[in-house]
N, C-alpha and C positions, 0 to 999 in steps of 0.2 A: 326219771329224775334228771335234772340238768346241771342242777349243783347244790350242795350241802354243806353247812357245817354242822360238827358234830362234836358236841360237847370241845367248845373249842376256849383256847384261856391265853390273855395276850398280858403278859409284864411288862414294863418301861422301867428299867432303873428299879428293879426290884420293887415297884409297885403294881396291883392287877387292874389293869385299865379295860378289860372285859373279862367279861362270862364267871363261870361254865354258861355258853350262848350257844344252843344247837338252833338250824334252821334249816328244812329244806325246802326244795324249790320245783313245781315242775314244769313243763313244761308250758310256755304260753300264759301262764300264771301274774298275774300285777300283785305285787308285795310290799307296802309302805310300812318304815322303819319311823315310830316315834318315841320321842325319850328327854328328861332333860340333857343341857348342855354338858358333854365331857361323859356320856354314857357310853360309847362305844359305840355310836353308831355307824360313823364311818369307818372306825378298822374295824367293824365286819365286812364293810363296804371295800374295803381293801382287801380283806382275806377272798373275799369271790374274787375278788379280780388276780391275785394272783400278784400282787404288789409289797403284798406282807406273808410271816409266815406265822404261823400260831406257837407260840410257847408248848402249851398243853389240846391237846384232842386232833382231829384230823378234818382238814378242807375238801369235799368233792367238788370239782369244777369241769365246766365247758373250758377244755384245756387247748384246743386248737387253734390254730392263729387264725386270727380274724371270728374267733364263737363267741369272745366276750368282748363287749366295749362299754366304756366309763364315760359320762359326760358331769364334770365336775361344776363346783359353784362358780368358777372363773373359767371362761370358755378356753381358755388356756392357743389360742390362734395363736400363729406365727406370726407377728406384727408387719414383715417383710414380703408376706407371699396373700396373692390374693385368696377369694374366698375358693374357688375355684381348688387351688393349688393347695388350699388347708385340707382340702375334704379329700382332694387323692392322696394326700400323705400316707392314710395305711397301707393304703393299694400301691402304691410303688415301694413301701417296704418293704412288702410280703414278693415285690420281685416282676408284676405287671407291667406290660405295656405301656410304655405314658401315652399314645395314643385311646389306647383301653382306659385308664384311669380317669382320664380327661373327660372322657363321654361319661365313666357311673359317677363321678363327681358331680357332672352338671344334671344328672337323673338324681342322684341325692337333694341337689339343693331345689329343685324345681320340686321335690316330693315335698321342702320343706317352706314351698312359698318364696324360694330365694331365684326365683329364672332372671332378675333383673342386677342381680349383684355376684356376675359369674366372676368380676373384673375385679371390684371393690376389696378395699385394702381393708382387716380388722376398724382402723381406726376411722373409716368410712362408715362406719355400721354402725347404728343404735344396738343399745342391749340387747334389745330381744332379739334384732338379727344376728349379732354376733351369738347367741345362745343358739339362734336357729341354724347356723352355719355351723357350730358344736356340736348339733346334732344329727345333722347330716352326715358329719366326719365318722360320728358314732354309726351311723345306720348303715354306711357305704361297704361296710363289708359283708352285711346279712346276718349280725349275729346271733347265736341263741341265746344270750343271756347280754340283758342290757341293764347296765348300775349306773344312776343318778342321785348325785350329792347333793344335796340341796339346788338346783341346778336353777330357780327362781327367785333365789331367796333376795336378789339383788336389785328384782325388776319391780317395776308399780302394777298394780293389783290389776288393773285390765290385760296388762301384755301378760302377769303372770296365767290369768286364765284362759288368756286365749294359745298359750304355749301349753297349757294342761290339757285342750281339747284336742289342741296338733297333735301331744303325745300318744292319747288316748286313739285319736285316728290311724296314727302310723300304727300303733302297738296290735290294731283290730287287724290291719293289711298287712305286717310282717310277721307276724304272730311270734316272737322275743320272747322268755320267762322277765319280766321286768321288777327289777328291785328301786324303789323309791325312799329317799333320805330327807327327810321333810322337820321342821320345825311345827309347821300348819296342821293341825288335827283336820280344819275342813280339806285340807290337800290332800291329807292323806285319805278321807272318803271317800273325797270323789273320785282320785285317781287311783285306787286299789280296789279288790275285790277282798282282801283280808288286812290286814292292821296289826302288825305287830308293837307292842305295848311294850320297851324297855324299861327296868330301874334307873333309880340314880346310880353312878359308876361304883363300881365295874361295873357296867350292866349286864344285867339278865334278861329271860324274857318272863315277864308282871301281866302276860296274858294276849291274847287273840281277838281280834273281834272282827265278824261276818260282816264287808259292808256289802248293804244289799241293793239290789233297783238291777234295773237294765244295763246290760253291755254293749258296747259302749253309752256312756251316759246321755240322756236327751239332753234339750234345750230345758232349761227352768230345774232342772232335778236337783239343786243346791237349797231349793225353796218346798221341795217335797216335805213330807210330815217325817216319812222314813230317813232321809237323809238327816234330818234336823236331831231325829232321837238316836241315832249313828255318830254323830258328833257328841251328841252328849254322852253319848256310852264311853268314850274313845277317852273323853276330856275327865271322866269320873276314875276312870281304872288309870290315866295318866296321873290323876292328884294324889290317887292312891299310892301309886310306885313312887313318887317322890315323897310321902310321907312315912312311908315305910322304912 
């Protein structure tokens, strides 16, 4: 197991903005979080990372530096430093080489399609390269557990799937437990192999569902029969948890 929560319960100002939400995780594993807005999605997404702390129940996590990384809805770059210079940020925190950092930075971003924007400043970059330059920063340290916040929710529907295939491909070659924070029931099929189903807040979890087909996903699999009745399972027990 890579990381878990467990039976876990998060207050704001005396209100319960999640759980009891248990969730574990193992290894190599793709895990897509859906739910309506203000469920708790992200401060689970937070309690894996080790950002927040739980009121009530206990967090297990990839606790080492450099095991988890977060790529949020806002690629969050240093607007001042190239792309280059965003993606060695962890690696010369944790203490590296800059000569060292400099070279897995630019193997990060060439892993991410970015070989031509070593130089390129945040405000140089279209969305999705600045998302892909986000997720290179995330990948550059190898780690076992990678959390994504809505991390497309901002792009147009082609770049968003072709950043869902990127992920899919890195996730096959680095083999990460990958936790996915999605609005998109089809996102979350395609890019998970399980689907977890949250209430309205606090949320819970309103149920699991198997998505199934080949890993990683083919060409066309969005148009399978399978995939199509996968989305509707997802979309029936989602109308549920918020009518509940």
């Amino acid at each position: 197991m890579i990381a878990a929560l467990d039976q876990v319960e998060v207050d704001y100002a005396g209100r319960r903005a999640l759980g009891p939400f248990s969730l574990a995780l193992a290894a190599g594993e793709s895990v897509a979080l859906v739910g309506p807005s203000g469920c708790g999605k992200s401060t689970a997404l937070r309690l894996l990372a080790g950002l927040e702390s739980p009121t009530r129940g206990n967090v297990t996590r990839a606790a080492g530096r450099g095991e988890t990384s977060v790529v949020f809805q806002a690629p969050t770059l240093m607007p001042w430093a190239s792309a280059e210079a965003n993606v060695a940020l962890p690696l010369e925190l944790a203490g590296m080489a800059r000569a060292e950092t400099r070279l897995r930075a630019r193997v990060a971003l060439d892993r991410v399609g970015l070989s031509h924007a070593y130089a390129l400043k945040p405000a140089q970059l279209s969305g999705g390269m600045a998302m892909r330059a986000s997720l290179a920063r995330a990948l550059v340290t190898s780690p076992r557990l990678l959390l994504m916040d809505e991390p497309f929710a901002a792009l147009d529907e082609i770049t968003r799937r072709r950043l869902a295939d990127d992920v899919l491909a890195l996730h096959a070659e680095t083999n990460p437990a990958l936790v996915f924070v999605t609005h998109s029931v089809e996102e979350a099929v395609y890019m998970a192999r399980r689907v977890v189903v949250m209430s309205a807040g606090p949320g819970r979890s309103a149920g699991e569902i198997a998505a199934p087909g080949p890993w990683p996903r083919p060409p066309h699999f969005r148009a399978t029969p399978a995939f199509r009745e996968a989305v509707e399972e997802v979309s029936t027990r989602l109308d549920q948890a918020m009518a509940a």
